[in-house]
C-alpha positions in Angstrom: 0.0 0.0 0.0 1.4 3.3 -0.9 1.2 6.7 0.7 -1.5 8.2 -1.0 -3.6 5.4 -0.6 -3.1 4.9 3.3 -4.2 8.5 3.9 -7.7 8.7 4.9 -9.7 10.0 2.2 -9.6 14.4 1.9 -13.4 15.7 2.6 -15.4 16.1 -0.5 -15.2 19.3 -2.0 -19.1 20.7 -0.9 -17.9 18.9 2.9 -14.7 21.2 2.8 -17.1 24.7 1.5 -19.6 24.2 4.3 -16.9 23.2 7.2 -18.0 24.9 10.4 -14.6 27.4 11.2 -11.5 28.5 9.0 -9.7 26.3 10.9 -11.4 23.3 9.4 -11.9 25.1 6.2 -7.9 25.0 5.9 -7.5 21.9 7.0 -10.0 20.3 4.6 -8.4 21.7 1.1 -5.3 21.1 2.0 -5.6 17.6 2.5 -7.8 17.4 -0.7 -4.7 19.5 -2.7 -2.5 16.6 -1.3 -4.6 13.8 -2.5 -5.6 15.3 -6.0 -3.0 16.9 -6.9 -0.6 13.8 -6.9 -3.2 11.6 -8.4 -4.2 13.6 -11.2 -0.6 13.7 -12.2 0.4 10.0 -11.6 3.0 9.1 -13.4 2.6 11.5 -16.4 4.2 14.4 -14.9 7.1 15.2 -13.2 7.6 18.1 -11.6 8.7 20.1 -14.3 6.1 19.1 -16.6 3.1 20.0 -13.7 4.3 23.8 -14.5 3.4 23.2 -18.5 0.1 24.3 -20.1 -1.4 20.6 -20.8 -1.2 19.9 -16.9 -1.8 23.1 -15.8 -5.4 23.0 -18.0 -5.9 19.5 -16.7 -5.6 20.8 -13.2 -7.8 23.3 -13.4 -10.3 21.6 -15.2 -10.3 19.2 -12.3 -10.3 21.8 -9.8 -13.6 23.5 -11.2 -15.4 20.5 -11.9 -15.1 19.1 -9.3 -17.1 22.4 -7.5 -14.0 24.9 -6.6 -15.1 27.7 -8.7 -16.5 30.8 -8.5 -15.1 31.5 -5.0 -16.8 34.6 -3.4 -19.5 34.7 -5.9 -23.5 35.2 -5.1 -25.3 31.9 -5.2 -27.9 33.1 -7.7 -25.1 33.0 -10.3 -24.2 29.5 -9.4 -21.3 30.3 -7.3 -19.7 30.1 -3.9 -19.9 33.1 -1.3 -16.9 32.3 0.8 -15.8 35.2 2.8 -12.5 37.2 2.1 -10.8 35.5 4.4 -11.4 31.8 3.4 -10.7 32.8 -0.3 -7.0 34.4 1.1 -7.0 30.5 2.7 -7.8 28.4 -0.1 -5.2 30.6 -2.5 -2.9 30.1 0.4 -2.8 26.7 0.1 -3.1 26.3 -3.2 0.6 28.1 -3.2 1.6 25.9 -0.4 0.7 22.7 -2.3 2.7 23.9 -5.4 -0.5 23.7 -7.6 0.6 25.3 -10.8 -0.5 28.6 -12.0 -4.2 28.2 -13.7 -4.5 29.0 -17.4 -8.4 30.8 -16.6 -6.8 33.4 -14.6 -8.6 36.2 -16.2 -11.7 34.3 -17.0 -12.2 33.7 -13.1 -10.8 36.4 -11.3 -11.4 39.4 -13.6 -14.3 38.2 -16.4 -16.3 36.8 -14.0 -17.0 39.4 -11.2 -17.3 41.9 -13.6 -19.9 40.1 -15.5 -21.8 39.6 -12.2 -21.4 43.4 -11.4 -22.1 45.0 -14.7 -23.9 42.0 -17.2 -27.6 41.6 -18.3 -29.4 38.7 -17.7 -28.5 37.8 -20.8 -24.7 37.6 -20.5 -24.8 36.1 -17.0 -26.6 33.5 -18.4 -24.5 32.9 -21.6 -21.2 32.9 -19.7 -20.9 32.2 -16.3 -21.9 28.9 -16.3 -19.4 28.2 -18.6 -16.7 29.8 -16.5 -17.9 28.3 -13.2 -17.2 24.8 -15.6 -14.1 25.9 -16.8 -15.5 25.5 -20.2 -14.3 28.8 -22.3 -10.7 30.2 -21.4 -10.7 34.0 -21.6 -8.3 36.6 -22.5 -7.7 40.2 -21.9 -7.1 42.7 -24.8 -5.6 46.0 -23.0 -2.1 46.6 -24.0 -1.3 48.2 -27.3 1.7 48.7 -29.1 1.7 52.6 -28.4 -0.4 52.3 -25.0 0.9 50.1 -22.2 0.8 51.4 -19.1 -0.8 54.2 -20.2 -3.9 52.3 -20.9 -6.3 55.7 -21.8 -4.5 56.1 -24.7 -5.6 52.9 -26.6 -6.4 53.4 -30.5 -8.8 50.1 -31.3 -11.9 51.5 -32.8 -15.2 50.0 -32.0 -17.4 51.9 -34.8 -21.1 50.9 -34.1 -23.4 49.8 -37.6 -26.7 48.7 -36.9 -26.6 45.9 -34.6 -22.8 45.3 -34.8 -20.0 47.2 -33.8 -16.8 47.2 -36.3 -13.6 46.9 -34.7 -9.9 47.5 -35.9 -6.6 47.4 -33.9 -3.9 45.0 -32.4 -3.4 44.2 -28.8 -0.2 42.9 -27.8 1.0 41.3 -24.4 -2.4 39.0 -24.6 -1.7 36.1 -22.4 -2.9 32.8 -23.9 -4.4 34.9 -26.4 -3.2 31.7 -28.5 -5.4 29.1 -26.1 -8.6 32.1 -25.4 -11.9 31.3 -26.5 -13.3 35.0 -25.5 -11.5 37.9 -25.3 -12.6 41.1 -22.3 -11.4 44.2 -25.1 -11.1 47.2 -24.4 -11.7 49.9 -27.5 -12.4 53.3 -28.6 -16.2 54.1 -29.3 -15.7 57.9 -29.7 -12.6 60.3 -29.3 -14.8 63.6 -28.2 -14.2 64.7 -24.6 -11.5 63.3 -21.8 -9.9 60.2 -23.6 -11.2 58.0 -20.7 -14.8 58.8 -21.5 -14.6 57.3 -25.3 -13.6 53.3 -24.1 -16.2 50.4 -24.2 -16.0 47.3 -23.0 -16.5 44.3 -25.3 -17.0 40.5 -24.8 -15.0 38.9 -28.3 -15.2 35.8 -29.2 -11.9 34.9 -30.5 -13.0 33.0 -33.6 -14.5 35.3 -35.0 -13.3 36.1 -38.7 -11.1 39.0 -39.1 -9.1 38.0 -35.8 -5.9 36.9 -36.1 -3.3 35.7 -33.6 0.5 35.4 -33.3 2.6 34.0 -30.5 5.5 36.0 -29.0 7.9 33.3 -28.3 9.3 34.4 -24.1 12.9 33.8 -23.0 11.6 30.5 -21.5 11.1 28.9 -25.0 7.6 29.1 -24.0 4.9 31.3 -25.6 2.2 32.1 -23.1 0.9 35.2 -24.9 0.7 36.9 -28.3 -0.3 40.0 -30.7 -4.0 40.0 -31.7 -4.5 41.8 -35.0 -8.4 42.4 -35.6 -9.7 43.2 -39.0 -13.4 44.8 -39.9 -14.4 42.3 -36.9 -18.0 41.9 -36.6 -19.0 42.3 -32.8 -22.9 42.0 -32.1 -23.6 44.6 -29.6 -25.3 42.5 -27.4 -21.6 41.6 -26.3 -21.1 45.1 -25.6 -20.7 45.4 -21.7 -22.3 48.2 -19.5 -23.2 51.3 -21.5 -21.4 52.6 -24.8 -18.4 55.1 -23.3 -18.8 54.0 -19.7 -15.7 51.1 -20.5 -13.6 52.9 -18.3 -15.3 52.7 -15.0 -15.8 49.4 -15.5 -12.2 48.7 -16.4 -11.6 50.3 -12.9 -13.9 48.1 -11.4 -12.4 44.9 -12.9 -9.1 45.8 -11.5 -9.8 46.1 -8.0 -12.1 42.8 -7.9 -9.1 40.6 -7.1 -7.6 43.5 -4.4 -8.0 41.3 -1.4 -6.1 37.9 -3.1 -4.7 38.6 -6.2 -1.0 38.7 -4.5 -1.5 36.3 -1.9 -0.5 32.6 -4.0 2.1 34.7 -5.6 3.4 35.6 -2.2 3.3 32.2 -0.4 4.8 30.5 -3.6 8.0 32.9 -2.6 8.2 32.1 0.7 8.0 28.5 -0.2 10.2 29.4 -3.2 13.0 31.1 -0.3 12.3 27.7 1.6 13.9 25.6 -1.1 16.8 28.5 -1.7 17.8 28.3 1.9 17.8 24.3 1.4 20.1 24.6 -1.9 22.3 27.0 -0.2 22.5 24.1 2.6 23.2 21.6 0.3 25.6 23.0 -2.1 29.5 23.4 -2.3 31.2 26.5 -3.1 34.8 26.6 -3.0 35.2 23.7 -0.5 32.3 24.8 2.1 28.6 24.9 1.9 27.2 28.2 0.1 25.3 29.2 3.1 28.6 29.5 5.2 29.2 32.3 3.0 28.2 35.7 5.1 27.7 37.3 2.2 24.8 34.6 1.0 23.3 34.6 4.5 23.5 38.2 4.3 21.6 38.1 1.3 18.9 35.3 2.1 18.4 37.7 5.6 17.3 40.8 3.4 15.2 38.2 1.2 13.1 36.8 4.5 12.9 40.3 5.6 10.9 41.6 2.2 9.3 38.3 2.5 7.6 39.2 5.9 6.9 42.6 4.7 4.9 41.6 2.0 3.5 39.1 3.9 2.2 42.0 6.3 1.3 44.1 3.4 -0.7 41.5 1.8 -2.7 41.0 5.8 -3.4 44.5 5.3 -4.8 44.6 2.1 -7.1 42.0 3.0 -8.3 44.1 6.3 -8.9 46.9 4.3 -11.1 45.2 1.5 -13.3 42.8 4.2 -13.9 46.7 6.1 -14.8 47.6 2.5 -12.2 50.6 2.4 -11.3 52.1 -1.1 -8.2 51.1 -2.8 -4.9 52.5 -1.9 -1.5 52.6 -3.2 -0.7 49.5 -1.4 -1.8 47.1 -4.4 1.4 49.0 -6.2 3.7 48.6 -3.3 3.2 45.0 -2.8 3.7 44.4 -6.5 6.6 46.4 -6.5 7.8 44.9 -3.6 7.3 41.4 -4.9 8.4 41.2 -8.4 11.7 42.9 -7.4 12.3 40.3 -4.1 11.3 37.6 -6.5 14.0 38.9 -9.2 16.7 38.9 -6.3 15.9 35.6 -5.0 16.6 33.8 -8.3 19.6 36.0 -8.8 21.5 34.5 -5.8 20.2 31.1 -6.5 21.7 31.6 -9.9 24.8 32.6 -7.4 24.2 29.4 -5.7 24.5 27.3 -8.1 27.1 28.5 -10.7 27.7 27.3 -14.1 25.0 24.4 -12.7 22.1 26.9 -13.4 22.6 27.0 -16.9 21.0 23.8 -17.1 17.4 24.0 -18.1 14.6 21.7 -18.2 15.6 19.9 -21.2 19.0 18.9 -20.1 19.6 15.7 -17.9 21.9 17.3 -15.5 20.0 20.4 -14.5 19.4 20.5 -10.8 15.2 20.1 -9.7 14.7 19.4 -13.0 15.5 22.8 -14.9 13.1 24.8 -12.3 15.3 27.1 -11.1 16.7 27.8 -14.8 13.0 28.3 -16.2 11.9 30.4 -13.3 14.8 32.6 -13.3 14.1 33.5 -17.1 10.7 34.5 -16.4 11.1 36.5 -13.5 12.9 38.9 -15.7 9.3 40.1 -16.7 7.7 40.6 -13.7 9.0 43.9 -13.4 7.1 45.1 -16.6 4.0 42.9 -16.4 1.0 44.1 -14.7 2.4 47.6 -14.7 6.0 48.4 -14.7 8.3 49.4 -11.4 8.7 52.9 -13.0 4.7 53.0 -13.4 4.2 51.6 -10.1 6.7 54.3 -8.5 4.7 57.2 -10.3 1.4 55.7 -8.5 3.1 55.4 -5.1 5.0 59.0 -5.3 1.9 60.9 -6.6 -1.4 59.0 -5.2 0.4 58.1 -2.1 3.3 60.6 -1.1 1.5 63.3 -3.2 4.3 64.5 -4.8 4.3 66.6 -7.5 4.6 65.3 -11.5 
């Protein structure tokens, strides 16, 4: 009898969203991650392979179906109303159980809510089920060529003709624009008045003809997004969301629905990320002596469970603030900027660590834990433009939160 199967069977999913205190509602998904997790990869996967886009949709897949979707969600839509608190738990240990990233990530935590909060009948009805199955994997078309960060500046045109809306443009950063069934698009429905009063919000379904997609291949060998060109596309104006110009607000709103939890797996997958360093430092030889001998690599892994803690605290307080339903802060840019640039350092002095061993990656037989460290280290490299970019972020925090002038 092996392990798995001499553990007493984890609670069923609906036993785990009904348990009576947090305490029990931790304790039941993380014994369910640790029995499904392993069995759903079996011996397909190693661990390399569980961070790849045919495990990581299988997972999820598995995940939703089996009822662990729509977290926080009213009923009426199908979903789940778990508190703040027990979503910051199950993300938690999700992270702790080195689930891999989900592919849906903008379908359930941005698509979703803002469906709920701005949809008709009609849309709710069309899409959430869907999503709630995992069924239709969504994409986000914001970033232009010319309009990054600066997202008000966006040139797609959404020209309206009867009962369809013609749009042309190219959005570029689309992550799994490649794999997305739908598309949340933001475009330009008129250009009179403040530039943020002229955006719509459209629901664009990405096989539509006229829509073409092509990868960007990433530093990892890996192509997780991609340019969308879009050509006279046909867009019935029933997928139009919320009121023609009012695209901005709602952009707003989709931003801030994830406020609470949006950092927190990130955030425990690098303190279980510094657990492993700390163990490679331990375990490896530099120049006749284990690397964490070295002052100057303890001095390094102190500063890294130092920024660790603070984000940790950050994160705590971000979570206060949006279950005593306080408006957003600054602090969403602080803890990203925090974390994308102590997540950076970390696989820096790993890469220090481990010497010309890190060149390895996960094709090669001899790379240490399977090429991880290799892999992550490349994409880490992005972090710091993604989602906003460390100079963006330290405009937001200088002039919304220090008030200093532009």
């Amino acid at each position: 009898m092996n392990g798995l199967s001499a553990m007493a069977a984890a609670p069923s999913p609906a036993a785990i969203l009904a348990a009576p205190s947090d305490e029990a509602f931790r304790a039941g998904i993380k014994a369910w991650f640790a029995q499904e997790l392993p069995r759903l990869a079996g011996a397909r996967y190693g661990t390399a392979e569980m961070q790849r886009l045919a495990f990581r949709r299988e997972w999820e897949d598995h995940v939703c179906r089996s009822g662990l979707s729509g977290l926080g969600w009213s009923e009426a839509v199908g979903g789940r109303p778990l508190s703040l608190s027990r979503q910051a738990i199950y993300h938690q240990e999700y992270a702790r159980a080195k689930a891999p990233l989900a592919v849906n990530l903008i379908g359930h935590g941005i698509v979703g809510p803002t469906l709920i909060a701005f949809g008709s009948q009609e849309q709710k009805d069309r899409f959430i089920p869907k999503l709630l199955g995992n069924e239709e994997i969504w994409c986000q078309g914001y970033s232009e060529p010319n309009s990054g960060s600066d997202l008000a500046s966006l040139t797609t045109r959404a020209e309206r003709r009867g009962d369809v809306y013609i749009l042309n443009g190219q959005k570029i950063w689309t992550s799994f624009s490649h794999l997305g069934d739908w598309c949340f698009l933001l475009a330009r429905t008129s250009s009179e008045g403040p530039r943020q009063r002229g955006i719509s919000v459209f629901l664009v379904d990405m096989r539509l003809p006229g829509i073409r997609v092509r990868p960007i291949r990433q530093i990892t060998g890996e192509a997780d997004y991609g340019e969308v060109f879009l050509d006279d596309v046909e867009v019935p104006v029933s997928c139009r969301l919320g009121e023609e110009n009012a695209g901005w607000g709602i952009a707003m709103a989709a931003a801030n629905f994830e406020r609470g939890t949006y950092f927190i797996p990130r955030i425990v997958r690098l303190q279980t990320e510094l657990e492993d360093l700390v163990r490679l430092a331990a375990t490896t030889q530099r120049d006749g002596r284990k690397a964490i001998e070295d002052p100057l690599i303890r001095e390094a892994i102190a500063r890294l469970l130092c920024d660790a803690h603070a984000l940790r605290l950050h994160a705590d307080r971000m979570l206060k603030q949006a279950e005593d339903g306080v408006p957003p802060g600054v602090e969403g840019s602080a803890v990203k900027l925090l974390w994308s640039e102590t997540h950076q350092r970390l696989f820096d002095l790993a890469m220090d660590i481990m010497g010309p061993a890190f060149q390895y990656g996960p094709q090669e037989k001899l790379a240490p834990a399977e090429g991880l460290w290799h892999r992550d280290y490349l994409w880490t490299r992005a972090e710091t433009i993604l989602a906003g970019t460390s100079e963006i972020q330290r405009n937001i925090i200088a002039e919304r939160g220090l008030e200093l002038p532009r």
